[in-house]
C-alpha positions, 0 to 999 in steps of 0.5 A: 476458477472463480473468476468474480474473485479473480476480477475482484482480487485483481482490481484491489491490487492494481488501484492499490500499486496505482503510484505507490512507491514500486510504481515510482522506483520502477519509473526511476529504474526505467528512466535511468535505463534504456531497457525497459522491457528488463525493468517491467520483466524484473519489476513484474516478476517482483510483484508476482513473486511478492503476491505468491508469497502473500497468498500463501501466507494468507491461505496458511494463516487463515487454517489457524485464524478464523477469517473474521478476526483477519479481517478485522486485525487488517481493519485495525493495522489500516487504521494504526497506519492511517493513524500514524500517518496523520498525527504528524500533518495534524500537529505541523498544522497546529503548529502553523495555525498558532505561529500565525496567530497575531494579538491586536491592541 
């Protein structure tokens, strides 16, 4: 077992789900139930089943795709998505900055 990969792959997940939208549908699933054990049970499995998925996946794609260009085609999407998550704040704040703007005489 390669237990520094093990450690490393499982500290990438946990701050990555820490408040995203699984963790806050699990919070809203369990706050409507009074079974919690039901929801963690179905709610792990999920991401275990999610995760398999994933790894096979990307054991699958990396026998057609050399490993650098993977990482680097990941970059890029993060980048698009991060891109495109932005492009909306930043123009709500131009559009704000100059509605803001008063002429002296």
């Amino acid at each position: 077992m390669d237990f520094p990969l093990l450690i490393s792959t499982f500290l990438t997940v946990f701050m990555a789900e820490l408040g995203d939208k699984t963790q806050l549908a699990t919070v809203a699933i369990s706050g409507t139930s009074n079974r919690p054990l039901a929801v963690f049970l179905g709610s792990s499995s999920a991401l275990v089943l999610a995760s398999l998925l994933g790894a096979f996946a990307g054991g699958s794609v990396a026998t057609v795709i050399p490993s650098d260009l993977l990482q680097l085609l990941a970059s890029v999407g993060f980048l698009v998505i991060g891109g495109r998550l932005l492009i909306p704040l930043v123009r709500d704040g131009e559009a704000n900055s100059d509605g803001d703007q008063t002429s002296e005489s």
